[in-house]
N, C-alpha and C positions, 0 to 999 in steps of 0.2 A: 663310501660315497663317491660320486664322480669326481671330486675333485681331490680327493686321496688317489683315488685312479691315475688321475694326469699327474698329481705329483710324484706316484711312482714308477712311472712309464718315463719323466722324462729325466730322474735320479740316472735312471738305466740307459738311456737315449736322449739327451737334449734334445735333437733335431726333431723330436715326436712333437715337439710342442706345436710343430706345423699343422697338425693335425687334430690341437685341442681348439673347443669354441671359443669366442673371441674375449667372452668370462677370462677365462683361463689366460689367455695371452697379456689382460691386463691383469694380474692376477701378481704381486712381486715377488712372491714366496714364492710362487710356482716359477717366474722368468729365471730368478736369482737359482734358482734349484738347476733351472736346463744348462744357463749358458756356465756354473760350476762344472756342467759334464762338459761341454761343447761349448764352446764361446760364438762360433757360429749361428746359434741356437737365438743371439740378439734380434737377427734378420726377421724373426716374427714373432719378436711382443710387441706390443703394440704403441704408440707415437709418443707414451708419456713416460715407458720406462726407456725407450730409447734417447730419453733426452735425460736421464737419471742419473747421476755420476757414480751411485755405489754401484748399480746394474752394469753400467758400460766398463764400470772399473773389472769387476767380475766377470764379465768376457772378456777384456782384453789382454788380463793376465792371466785366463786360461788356452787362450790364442790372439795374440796380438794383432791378428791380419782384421778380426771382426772388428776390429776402428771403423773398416767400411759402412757399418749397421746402423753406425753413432748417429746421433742428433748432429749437425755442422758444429754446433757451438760448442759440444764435447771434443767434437776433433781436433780443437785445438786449445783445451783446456790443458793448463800446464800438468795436472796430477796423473791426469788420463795419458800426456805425453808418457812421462816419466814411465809408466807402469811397461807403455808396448814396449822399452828398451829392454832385450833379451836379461833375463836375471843371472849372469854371467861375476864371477869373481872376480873385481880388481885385481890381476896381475902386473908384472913387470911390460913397459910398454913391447910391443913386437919388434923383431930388426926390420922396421920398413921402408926408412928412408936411404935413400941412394943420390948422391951424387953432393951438389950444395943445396944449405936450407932450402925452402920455399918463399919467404921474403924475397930472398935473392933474384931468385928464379932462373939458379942454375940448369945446366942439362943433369940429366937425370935415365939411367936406363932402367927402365919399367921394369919388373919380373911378371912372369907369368899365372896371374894368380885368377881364382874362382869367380866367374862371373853368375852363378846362381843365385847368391841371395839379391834378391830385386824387388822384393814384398813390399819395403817400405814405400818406393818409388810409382808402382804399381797401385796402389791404395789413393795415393795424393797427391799423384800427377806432380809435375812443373811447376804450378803457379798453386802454393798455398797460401792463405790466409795468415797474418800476422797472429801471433797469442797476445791480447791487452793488456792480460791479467797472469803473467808469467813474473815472479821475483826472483831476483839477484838468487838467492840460495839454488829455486828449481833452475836454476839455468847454470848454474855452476857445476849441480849435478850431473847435469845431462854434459855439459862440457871435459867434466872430469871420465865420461868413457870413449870420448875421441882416442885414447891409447890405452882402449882394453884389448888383451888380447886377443879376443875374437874381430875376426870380420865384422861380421852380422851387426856386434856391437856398434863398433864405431862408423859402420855407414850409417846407422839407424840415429846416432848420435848427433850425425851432422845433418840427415834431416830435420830431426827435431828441432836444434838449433836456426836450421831455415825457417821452420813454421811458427819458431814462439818471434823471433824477428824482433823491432826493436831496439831500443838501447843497452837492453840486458844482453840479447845474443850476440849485437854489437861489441859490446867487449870481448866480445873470444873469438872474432874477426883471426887474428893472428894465430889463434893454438888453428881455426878452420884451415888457414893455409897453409900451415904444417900439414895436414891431411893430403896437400894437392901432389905431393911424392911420397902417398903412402903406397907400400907395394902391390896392394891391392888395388886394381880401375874400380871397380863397383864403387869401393870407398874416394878415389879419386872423383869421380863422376859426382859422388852425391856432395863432396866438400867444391867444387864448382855448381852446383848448385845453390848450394847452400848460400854462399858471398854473393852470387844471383840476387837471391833472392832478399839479403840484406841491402843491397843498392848500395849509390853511391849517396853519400861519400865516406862511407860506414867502409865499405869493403873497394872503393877503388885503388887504394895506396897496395891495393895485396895485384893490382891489374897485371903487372907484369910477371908476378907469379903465374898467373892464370891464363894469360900468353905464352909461355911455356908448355902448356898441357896440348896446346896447339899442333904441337909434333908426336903426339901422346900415340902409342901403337892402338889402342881401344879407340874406333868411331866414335861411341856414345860419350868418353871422354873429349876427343875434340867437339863433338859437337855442344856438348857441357859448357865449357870453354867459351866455343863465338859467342850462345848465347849472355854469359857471364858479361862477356867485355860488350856486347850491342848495349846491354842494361845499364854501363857505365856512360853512355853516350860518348861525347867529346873527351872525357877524362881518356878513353880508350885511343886515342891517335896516335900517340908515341906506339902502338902496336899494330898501325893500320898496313904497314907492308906483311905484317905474318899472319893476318886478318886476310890480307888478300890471295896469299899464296893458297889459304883452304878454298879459294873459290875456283882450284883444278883438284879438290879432294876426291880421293875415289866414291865417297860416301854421299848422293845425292844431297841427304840432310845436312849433312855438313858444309857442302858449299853454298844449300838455301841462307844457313843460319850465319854464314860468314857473310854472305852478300847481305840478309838484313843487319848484320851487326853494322859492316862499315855504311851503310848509308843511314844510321843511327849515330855514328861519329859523326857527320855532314864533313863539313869544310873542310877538317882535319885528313879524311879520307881520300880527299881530292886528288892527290899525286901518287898515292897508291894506286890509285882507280886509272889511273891514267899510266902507271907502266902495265896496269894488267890486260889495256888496250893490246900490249907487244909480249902476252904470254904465249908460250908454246902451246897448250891446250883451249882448242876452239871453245869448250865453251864457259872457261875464265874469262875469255875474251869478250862471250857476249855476256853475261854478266856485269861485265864493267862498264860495256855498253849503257845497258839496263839500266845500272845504279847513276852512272852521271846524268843520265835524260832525268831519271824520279827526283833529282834532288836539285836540278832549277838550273836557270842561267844565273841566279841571283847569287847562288852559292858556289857554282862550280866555276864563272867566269867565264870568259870568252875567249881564253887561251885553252881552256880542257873543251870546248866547242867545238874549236879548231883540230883538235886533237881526235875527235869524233867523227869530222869529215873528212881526214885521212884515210877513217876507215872506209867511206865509200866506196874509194877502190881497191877495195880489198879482195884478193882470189878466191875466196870463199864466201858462199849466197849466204851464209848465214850472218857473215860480219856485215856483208851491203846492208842484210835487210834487219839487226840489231843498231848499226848506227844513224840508217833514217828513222827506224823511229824512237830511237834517243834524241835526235834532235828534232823531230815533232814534239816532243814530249818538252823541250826544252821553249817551244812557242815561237812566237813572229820574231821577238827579240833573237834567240837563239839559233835560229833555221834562217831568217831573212838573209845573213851574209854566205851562207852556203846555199840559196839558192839554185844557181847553177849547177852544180855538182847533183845535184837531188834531182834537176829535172833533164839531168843525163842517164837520168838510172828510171825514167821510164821507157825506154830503148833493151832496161835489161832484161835478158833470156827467161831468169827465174820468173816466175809469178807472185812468189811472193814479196820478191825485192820491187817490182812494180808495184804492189800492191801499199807497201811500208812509205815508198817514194811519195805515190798520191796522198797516202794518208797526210805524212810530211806537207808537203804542198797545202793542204786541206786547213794548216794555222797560217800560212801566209795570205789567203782570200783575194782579196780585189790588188793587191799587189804583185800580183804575177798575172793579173787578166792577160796579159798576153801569151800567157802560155795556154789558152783555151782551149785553142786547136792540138796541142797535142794533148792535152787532158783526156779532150772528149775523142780519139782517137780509141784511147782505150773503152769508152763505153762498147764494141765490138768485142771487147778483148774473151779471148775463150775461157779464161777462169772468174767464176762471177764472185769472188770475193774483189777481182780486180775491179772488175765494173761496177759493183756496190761502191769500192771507193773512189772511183773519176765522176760517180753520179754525185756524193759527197764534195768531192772538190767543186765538181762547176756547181752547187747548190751557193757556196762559201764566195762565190767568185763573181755575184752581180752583173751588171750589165754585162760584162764581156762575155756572159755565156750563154747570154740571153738567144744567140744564132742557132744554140742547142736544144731548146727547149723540143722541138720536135723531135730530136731524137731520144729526149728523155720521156717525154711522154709514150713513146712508141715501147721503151724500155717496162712505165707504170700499165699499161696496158699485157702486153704479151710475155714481161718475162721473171717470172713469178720468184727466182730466185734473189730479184731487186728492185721490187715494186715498190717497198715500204722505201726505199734510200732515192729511188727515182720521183716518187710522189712527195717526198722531204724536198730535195732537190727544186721541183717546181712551185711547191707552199711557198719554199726563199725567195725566187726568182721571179714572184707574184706570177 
């Protein structure tokens, strides 16, 4: 019969089952037959056995990568966890740690170990989904091969433990940060995840372990790491200076994720943020920039303000034109007493630093009309992102700029790379 056929086409070939009618795909003797050979083989049965736990169980302990195939709600069923962990024999744990505990968050010199296995991380991303329905026993399981001898094992371990989440994986908060000086990075990386992903205040006490990993020779472990302590928010500030030094990491990703981390600490971060104004690497520098304008006058004060308009004159276009518009970003309150300073840097050479300058200017409005005439000076200017933003300012700027108005119209008419900002400009200024 044909369906003897598919059943013994896919005994011999899972993967055939791509090629059986869609009978056959829901068919469970036939799925349970393929994904026995090939667990793979899950990716085409069909939506009701993919959501089936003895199905999904049966691919995944014939290759554990097919979780991908799962129904969401199997992905993080505790049984179906347990199964992807490599079927490996409890040994004696590895020689892995180096230096002091991980509580501590001693220094620690890494060894050089295998960065290949990356399955588990590659399947479930970053941000997984909590397990509801994970008990005390299934989670102790899975805790109990944090120190199996295999790699595979115990990175796969402390994902798991990230994905069931909770009170249960909460308790083993501390065996996870024993992992954070295991001499493996894959396993280091996935046990900062891992406390990631349990949050605070579950896994902040482990924070300065995890500020440690900070100086980690593996990227993806520091960048593991910012992430970790961003997630702890303000618990994170006692770390905000070593938080700050990744934002000269060589690893683009990792000075993003430091710079989102400390502007996730807020207030805490503030004095950090403010020596990394005077780092040697330009663009910690503007980074720090960056973070004090996003995070307010409210929060940063008016002394890390001040601290901003020093950069003004700075020898470098990149620091002029990251400090105006941190302090545009900082608003009237925050830009109003550096006024001055801001509308000396429309004079400056760069175009972009004039261009960051006006935008600056553009939160102060009718409070600086007297600066009109030099505003609108640059509506000539020869880069039109510049005269996009002096058409912006005098729009912002009422009556005083009302003598302009023909020159902006002249702008909404012939000069097509600032119509829409010159015809705003004039809508404002009725």
């Amino acid at each position: 019969t044909d369906r003897l056929d598919v059943l013994t086409a896919v005994q011999a070939n899972g993967e055939a089952l791509e090629y059986a009618a869609e009978e056959f795909r829901s068919d469970r003797s036939i799925v349970l037959a393929a994904v026995a050979q090939n667990g793979h083989a899950l990716r085409f049965a069909g939506d009701a056995l993919r959501a089936d736990q003895e199905v999904v169980l049966a691919a995944v302990m014939q290759d554990s990568t097919a979780l991908q195939y799962a129904a969401e709600r199997l992905k993080v069923d505790p049984k179906v966890l347990l199964a992807t962990l490599p079927s490996n024999k409890m040994g004696p744990p590895p020689p892995r740690r180096q230096g002091e505990g991980a509580a501590a968050g001693g220094p620690l010199t890494p060894s050089k170990a295998s960065l290949a296995s990356r399955t588990w991380r590659d399947i479930h991303g970053p941000t997984s989904p909590a397990v509801p329905t994970a008990t005390a026993a299934h989670t102790a399981e899975v805790a109990s091969r944090l120190v199996d001898r295999q790699q595979s094992v115990r990175q796969a371990a402390c994902h798991a433990l990230g994905r069931i989440g909770g009170e249960v994986a909460g308790a083993h908060a501390a065996e996870l940060a024993e992992c954070l000086v295991d001499e493996d990075p894959a396993v280091r990386e996935a046990a900062c995840q891992a406390l990631h992903h349990l949050g605070a205040p579950v896994a902040a006490p482990f924070a300065g372990a995890i500020a440690s990993r900070l100086k980690d020779e593996h990227s993806n472990v520091r960048l593991a790491a910012c992430k970790a302590l961003g997630r702890f928010g303000g618990a994170s500030a006692p770390y905000a200076d070593a938080l700050a030094t990744c934002l000269a990491d060589q690893s683009p990703q990792v000075r993003t994720a430091a710079q989102r981390a400390l502007e996730r600490v807020g207030h805490g971060a503030v004095d950090a943020l403010i020596k990394g104004l005077e780092a040697r690497d330009i663009g910690a520098r503007q980074a720090a920039c960056q973070s004090l304008g996003r995070l307010g006058i409210e929060v940063i004060g008016h002394a890390a303000a001040a601290s901003l308009a020093v950069c003004l004159d700075d020898d470098r276009w990149q620091i002029r034109t990251a400090a105006c518009e941190a302090l545009g970003l900082l608003g009237e309150q925050g830009a109003q007493p550096h006024a001055c300073r801001i509308t000396r840097l429309l004079g400056d050479e760069d175009g972009d630093v004039r261009r960051a300058a006006l935008e600056a200017l553009l939160q102060l409005g009718g409070a600086l009309g007297h600066c009109a005439g030099y505003v609108a000076v640059h509506l000539n200017d020869a880069r039109w992102p510049v005269r996009a933003a002096a058409c912006k300012a005098l729009g912002n700027m009422g009556g005083a700029a009302e003598a302009y108005t023909g020159a902006l119209a002249q702008l909404a008419r012939h000069d097509v790379d600032v119509q829409e900002a010159a015809c705003d400009a004039l809508n404002r200024l009725g």
